[in-house]
PDB file of N, CA, C, O and CB in Angstrom:
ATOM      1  N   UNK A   1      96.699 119.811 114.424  1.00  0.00           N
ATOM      2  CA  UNK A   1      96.174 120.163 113.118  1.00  0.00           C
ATOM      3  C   UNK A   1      94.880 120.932 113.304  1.00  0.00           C
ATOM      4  O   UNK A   1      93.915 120.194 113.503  1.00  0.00           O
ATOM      5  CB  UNK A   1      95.951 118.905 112.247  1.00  0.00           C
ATOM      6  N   UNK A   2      94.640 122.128 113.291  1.00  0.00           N
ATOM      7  CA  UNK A   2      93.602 123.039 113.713  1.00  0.00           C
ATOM      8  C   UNK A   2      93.159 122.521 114.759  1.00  0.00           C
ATOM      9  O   UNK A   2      91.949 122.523 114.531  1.00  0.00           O
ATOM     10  CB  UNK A   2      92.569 123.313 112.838  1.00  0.00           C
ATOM     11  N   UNK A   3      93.318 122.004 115.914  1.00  0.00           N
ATOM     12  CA  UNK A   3      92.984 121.811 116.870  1.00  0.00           C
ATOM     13  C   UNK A   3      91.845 120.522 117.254  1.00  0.00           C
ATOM     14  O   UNK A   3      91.161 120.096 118.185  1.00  0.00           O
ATOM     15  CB  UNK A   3      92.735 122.958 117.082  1.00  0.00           C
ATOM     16  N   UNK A   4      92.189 120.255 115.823  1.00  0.00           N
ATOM     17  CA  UNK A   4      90.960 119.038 115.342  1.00  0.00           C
ATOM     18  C   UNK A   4      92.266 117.755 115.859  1.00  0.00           C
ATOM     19  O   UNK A   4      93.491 117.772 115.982  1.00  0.00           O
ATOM     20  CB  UNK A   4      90.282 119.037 112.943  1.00  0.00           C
ATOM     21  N   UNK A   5      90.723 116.319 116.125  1.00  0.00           N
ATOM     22  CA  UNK A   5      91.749 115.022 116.464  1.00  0.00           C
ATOM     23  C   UNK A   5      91.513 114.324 115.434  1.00  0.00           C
ATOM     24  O   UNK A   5      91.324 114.736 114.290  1.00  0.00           O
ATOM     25  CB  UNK A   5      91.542 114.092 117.809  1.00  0.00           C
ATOM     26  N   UNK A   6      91.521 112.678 116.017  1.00  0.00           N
ATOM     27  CA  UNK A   6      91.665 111.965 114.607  1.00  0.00           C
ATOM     28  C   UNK A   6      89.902 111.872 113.857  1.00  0.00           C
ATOM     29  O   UNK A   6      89.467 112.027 112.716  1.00  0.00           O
ATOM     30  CB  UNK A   6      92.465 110.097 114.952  1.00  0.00           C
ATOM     31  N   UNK A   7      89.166 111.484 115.432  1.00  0.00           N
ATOM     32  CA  UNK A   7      88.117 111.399 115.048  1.00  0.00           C
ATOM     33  C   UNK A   7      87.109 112.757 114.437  1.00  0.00           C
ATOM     34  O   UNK A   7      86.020 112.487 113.931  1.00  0.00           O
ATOM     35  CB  UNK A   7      87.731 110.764 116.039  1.00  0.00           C
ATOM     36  N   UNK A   8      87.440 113.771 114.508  1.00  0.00           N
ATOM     37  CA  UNK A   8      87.093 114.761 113.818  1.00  0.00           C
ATOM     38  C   UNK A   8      87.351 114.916 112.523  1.00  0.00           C
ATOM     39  O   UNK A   8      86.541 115.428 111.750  1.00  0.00           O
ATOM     40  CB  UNK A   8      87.441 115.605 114.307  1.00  0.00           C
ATOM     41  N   UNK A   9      88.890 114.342 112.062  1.00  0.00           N
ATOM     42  CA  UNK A   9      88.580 113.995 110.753  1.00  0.00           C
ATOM     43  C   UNK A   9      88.474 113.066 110.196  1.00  0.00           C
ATOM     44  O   UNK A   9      88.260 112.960 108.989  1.00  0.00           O
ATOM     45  CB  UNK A   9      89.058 114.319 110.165  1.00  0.00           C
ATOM     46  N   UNK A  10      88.635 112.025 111.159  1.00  0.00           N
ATOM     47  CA  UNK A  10      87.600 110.956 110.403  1.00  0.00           C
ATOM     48  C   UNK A  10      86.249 111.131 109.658  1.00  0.00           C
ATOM     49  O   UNK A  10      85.876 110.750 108.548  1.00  0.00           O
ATOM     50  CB  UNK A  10      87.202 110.108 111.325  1.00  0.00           C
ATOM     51  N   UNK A  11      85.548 111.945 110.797  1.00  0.00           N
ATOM     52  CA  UNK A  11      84.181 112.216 110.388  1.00  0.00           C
ATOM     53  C   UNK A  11      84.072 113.382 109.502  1.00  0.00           C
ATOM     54  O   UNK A  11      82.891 113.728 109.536  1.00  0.00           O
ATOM     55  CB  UNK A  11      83.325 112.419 111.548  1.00  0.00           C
ATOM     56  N   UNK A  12      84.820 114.239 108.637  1.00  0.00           N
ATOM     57  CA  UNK A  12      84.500 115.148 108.238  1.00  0.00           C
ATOM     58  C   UNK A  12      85.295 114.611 106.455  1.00  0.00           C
ATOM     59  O   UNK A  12      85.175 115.021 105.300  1.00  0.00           O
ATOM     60  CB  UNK A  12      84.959 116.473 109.297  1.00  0.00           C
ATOM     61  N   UNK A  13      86.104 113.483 107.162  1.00  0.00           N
ATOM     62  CA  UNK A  13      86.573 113.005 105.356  1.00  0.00           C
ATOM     63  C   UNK A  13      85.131 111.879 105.368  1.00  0.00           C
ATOM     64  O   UNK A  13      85.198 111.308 104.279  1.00  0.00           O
ATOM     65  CB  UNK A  13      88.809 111.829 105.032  1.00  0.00           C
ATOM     66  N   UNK A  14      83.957 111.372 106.095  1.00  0.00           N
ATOM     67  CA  UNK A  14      83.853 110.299 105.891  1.00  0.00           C
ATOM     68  C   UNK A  14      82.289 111.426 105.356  1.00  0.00           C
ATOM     69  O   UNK A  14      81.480 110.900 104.591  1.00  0.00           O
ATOM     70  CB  UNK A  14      84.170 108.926 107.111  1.00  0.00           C
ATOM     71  N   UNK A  15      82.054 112.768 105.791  1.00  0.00           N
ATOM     72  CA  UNK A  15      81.376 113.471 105.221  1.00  0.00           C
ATOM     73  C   UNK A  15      81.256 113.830 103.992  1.00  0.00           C
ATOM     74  O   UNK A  15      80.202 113.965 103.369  1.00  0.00           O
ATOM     75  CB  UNK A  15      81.440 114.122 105.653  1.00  0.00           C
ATOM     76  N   UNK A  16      83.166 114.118 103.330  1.00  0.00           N
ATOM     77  CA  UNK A  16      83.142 114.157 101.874  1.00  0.00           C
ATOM     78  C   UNK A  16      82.768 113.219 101.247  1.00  0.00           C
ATOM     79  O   UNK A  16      82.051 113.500 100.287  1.00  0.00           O
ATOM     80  CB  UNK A  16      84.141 114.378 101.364  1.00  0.00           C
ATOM     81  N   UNK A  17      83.020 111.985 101.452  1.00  0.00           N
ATOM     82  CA  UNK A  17      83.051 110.758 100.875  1.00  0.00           C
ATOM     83  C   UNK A  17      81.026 110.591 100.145  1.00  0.00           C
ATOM     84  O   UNK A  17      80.612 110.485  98.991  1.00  0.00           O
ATOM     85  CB  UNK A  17      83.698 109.456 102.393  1.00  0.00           C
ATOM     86  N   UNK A  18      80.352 110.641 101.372  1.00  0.00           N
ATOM     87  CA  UNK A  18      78.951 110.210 101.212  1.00  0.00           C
ATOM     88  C   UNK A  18      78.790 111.869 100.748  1.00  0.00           C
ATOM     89  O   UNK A  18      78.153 111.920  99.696  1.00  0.00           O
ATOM     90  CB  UNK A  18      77.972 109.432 102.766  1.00  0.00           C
ATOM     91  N   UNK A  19      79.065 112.804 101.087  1.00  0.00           N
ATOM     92  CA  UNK A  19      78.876 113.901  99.619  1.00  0.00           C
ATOM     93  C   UNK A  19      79.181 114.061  98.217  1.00  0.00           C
ATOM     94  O   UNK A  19      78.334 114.386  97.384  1.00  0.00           O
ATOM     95  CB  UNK A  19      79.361 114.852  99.756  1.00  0.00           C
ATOM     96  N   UNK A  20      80.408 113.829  97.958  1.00  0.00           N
ATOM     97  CA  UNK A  20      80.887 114.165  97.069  1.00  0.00           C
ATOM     98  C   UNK A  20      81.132 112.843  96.078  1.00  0.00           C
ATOM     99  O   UNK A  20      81.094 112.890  94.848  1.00  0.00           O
ATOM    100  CB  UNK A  20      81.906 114.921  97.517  1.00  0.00           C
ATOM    101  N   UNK A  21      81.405 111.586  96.929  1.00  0.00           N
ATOM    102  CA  UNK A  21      81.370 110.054  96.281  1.00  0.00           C
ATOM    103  C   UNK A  21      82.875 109.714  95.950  1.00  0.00           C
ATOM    104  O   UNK A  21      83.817 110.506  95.980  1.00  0.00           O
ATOM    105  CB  UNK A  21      80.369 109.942  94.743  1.00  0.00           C
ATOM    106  N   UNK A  22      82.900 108.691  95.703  1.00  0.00           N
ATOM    107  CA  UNK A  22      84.166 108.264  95.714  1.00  0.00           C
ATOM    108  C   UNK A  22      85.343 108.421  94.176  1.00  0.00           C
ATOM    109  O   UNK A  22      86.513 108.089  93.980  1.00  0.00           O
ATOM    110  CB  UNK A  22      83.868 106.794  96.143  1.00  0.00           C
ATOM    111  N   UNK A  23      84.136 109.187  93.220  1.00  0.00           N
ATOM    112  CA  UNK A  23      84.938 109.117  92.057  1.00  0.00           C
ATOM    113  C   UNK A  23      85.250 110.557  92.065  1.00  0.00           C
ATOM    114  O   UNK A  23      86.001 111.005  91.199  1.00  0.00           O
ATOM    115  CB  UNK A  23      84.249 108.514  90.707  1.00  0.00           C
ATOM    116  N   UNK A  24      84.750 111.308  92.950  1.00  0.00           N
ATOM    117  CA  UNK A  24      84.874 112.715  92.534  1.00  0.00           C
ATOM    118  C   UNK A  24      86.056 113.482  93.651  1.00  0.00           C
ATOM    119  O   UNK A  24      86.341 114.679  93.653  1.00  0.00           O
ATOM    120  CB  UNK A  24      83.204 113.468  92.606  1.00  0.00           C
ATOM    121  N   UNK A  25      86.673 112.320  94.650  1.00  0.00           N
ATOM    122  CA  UNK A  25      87.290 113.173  95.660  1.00  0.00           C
ATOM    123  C   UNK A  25      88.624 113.123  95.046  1.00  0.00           C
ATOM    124  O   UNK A  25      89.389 114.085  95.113  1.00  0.00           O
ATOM    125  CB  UNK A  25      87.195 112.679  97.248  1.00  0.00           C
ATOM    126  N   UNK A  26      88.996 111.752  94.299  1.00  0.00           N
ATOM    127  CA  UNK A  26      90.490 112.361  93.855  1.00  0.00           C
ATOM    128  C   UNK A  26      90.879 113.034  92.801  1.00  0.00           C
ATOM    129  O   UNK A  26      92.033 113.130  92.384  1.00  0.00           O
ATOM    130  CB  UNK A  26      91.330 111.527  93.726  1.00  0.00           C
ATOM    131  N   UNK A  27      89.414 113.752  92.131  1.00  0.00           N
ATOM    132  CA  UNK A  27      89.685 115.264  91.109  1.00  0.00           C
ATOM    133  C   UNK A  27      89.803 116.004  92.128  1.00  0.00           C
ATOM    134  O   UNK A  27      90.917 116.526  92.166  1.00  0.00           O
ATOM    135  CB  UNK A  27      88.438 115.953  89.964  1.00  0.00           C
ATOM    136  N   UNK A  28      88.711 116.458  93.521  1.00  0.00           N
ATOM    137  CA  UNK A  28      88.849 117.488  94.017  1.00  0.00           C
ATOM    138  C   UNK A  28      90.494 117.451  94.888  1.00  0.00           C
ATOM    139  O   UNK A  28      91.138 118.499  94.945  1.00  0.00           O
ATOM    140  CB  UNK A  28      87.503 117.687  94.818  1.00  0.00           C
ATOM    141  N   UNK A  29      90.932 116.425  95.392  1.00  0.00           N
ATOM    142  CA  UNK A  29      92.066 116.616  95.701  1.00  0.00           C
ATOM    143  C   UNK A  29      93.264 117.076  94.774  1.00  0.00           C
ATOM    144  O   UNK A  29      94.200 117.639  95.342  1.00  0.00           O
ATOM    145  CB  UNK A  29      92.248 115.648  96.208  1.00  0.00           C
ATOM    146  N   UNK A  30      93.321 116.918  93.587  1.00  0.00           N
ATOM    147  CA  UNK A  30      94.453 117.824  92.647  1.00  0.00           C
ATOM    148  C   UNK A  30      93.918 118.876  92.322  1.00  0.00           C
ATOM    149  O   UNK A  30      94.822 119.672  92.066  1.00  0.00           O
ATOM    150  CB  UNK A  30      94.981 117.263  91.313  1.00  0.00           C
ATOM    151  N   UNK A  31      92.847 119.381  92.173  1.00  0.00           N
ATOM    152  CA  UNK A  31      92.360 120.699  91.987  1.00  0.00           C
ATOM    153  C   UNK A  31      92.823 121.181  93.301  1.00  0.00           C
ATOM    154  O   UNK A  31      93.237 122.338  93.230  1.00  0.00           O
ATOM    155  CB  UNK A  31      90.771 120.864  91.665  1.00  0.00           C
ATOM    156  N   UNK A  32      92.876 120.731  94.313  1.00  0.00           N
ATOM    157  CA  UNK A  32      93.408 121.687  95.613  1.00  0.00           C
ATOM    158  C   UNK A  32      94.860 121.898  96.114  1.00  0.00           C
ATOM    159  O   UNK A  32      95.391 122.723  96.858  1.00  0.00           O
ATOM    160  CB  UNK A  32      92.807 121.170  96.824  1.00  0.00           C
ATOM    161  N   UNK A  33      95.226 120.985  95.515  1.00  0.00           N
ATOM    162  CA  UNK A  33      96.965 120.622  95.418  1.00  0.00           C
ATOM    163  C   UNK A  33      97.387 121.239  94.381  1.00  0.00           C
ATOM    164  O   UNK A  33      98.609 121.388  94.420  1.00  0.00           O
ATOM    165  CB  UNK A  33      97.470 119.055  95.210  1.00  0.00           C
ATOM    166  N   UNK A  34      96.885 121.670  93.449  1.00  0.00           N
ATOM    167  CA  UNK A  34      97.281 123.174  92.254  1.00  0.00           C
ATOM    168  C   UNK A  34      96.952 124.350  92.629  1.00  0.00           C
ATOM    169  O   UNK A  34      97.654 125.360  92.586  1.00  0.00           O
ATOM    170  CB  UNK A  34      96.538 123.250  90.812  1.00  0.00           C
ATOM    171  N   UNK A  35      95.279 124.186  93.213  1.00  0.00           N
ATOM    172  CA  UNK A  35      95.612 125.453  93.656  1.00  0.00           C
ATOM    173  C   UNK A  35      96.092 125.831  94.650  1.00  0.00           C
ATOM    174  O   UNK A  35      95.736 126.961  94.983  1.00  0.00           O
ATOM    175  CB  UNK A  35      94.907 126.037  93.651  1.00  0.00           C
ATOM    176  N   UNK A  36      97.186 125.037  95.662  1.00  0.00           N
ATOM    177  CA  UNK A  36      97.740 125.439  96.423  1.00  0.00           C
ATOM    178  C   UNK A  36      99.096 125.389  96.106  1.00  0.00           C
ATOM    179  O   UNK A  36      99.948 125.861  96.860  1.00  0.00           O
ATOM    180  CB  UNK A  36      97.373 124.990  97.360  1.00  0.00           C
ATOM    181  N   UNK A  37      99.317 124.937  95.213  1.00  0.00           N
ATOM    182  CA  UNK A  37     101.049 124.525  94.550  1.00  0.00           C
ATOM    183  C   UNK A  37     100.768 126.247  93.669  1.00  0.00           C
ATOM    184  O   UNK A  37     101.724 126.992  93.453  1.00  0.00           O
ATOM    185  CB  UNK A  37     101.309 122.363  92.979  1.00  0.00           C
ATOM    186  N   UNK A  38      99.579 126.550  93.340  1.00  0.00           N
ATOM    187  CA  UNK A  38     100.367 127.993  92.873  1.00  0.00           C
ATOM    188  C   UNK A  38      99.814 129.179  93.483  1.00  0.00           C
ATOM    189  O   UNK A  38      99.458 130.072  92.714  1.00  0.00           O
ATOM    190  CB  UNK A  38     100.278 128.301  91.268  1.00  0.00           C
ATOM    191  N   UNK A  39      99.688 129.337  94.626  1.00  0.00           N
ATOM    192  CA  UNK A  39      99.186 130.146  95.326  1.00  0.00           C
ATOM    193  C   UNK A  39     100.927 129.989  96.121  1.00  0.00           C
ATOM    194  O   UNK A  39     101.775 130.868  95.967  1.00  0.00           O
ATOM    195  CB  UNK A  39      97.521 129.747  96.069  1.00  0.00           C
ATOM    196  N   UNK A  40     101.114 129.024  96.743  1.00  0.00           N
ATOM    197  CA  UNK A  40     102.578 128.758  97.175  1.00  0.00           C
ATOM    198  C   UNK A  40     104.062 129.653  96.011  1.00  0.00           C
ATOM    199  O   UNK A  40     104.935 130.411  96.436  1.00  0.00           O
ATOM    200  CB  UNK A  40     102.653 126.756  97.056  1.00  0.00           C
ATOM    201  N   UNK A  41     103.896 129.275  94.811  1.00  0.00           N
ATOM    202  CA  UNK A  41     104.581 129.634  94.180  1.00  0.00           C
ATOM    203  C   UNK A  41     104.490 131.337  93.862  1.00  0.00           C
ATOM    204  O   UNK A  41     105.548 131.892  93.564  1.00  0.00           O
ATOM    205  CB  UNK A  41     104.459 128.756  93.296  1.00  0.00           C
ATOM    206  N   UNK A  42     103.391 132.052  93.917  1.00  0.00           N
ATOM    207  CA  UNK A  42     102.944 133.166  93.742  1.00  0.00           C
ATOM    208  C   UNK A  42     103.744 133.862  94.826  1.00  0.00           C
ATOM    209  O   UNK A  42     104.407 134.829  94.451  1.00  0.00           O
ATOM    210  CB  UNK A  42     101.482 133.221  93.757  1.00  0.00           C
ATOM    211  N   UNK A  43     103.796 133.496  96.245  1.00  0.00           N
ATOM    212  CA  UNK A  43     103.870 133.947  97.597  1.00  0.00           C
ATOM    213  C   UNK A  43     105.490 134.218  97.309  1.00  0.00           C
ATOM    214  O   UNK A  43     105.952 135.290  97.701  1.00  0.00           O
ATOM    215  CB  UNK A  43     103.326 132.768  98.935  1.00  0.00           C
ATOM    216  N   UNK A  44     106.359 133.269  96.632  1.00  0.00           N
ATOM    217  CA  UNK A  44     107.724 132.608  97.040  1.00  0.00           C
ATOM    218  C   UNK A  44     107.291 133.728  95.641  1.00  0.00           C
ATOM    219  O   UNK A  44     106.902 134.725  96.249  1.00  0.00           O
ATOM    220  CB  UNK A  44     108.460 130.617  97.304  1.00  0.00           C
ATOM    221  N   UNK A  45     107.178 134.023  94.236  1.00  0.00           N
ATOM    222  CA  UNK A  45     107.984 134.555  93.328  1.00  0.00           C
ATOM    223  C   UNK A  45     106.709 135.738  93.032  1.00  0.00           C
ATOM    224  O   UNK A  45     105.773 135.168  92.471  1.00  0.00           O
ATOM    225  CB  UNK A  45     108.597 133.403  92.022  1.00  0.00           C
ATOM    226  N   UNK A  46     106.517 136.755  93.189  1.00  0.00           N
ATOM    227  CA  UNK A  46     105.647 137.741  92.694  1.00  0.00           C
ATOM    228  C   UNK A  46     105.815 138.177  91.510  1.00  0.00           C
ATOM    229  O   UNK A  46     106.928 138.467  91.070  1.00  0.00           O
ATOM    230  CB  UNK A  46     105.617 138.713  93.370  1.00  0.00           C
ATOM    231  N   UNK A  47     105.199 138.234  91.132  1.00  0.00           N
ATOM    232  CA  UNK A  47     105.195 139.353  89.674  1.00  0.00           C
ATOM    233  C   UNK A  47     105.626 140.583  89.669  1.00  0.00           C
ATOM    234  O   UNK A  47     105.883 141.290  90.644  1.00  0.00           O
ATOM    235  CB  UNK A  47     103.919 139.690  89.131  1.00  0.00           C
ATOM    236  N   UNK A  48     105.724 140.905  88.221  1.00  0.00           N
ATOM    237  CA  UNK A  48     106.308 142.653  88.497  1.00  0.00           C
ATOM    238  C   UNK A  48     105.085 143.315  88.641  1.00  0.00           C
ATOM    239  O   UNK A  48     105.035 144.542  88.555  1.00  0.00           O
ATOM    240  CB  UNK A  48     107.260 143.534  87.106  1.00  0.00           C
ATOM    241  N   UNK A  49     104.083 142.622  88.854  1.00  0.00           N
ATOM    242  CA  UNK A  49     102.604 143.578  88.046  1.00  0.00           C
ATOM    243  C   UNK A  49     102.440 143.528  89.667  1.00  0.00           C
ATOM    244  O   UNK A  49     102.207 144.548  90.316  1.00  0.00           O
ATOM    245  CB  UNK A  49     100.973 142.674  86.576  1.00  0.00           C
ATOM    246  N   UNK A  50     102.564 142.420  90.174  1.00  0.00           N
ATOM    247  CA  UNK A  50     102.299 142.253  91.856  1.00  0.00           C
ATOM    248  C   UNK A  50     102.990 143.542  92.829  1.00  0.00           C
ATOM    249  O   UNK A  50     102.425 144.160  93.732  1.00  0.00           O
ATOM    250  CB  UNK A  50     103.132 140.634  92.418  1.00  0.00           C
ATOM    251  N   UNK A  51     104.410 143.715  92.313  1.00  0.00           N
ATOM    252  CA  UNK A  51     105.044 144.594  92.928  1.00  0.00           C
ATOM    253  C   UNK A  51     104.322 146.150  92.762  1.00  0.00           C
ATOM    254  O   UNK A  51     104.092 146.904  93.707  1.00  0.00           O
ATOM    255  CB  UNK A  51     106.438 144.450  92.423  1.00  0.00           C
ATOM    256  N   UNK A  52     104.107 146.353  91.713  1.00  0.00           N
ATOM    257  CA  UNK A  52     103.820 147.576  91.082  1.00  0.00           C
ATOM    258  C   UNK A  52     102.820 148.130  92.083  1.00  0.00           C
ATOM    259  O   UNK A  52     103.013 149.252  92.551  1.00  0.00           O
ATOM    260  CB  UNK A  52     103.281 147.437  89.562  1.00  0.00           C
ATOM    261  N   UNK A  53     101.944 147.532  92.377  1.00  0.00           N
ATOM    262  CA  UNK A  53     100.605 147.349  92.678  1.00  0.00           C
ATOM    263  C   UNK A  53     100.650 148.302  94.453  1.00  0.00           C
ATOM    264  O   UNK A  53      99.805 148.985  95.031  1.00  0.00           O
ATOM    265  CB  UNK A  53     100.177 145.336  92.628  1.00  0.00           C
ATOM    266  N   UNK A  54     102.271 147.827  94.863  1.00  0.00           N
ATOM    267  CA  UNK A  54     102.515 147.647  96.695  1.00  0.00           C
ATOM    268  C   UNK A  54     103.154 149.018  96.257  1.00  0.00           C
ATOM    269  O   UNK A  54     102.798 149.641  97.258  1.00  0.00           O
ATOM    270  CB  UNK A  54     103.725 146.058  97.710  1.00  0.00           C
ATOM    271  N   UNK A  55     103.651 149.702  95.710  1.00  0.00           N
ATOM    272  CA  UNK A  55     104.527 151.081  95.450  1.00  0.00           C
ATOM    273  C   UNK A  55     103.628 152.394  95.406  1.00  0.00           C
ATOM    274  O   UNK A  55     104.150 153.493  95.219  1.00  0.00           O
ATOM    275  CB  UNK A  55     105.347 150.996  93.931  1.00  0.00           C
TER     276      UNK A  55
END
């Protein structure tokens, strides 16, 4: 996983945690899981405006 082990992310979720706190990481986790659920979906279905754009 990027070349990272366990203890690397141990320490870098245990960074969010004492940053960000414990009520605020499982908003930021669905805000990142949408914006990756439609960045995913964008990739898989383009627009016509998307196409237009590559012509």
């Amino acid at each position: 996983m990027f070349g990272l082990g366990w203890p690397e992310v141990g320490i870098i979720l245990l960074a969010a945690l004492l940053i960000f706190g414990p009520k605020k990481i499982p908003e930021l986790g669905s805000s990142l899981g949408k914006t990756l659920r439609g960045f995913k979906e964008e990739i898989n279905n383009p627009t016509d405006e998307d196409l237009e754009d590559k012509e």
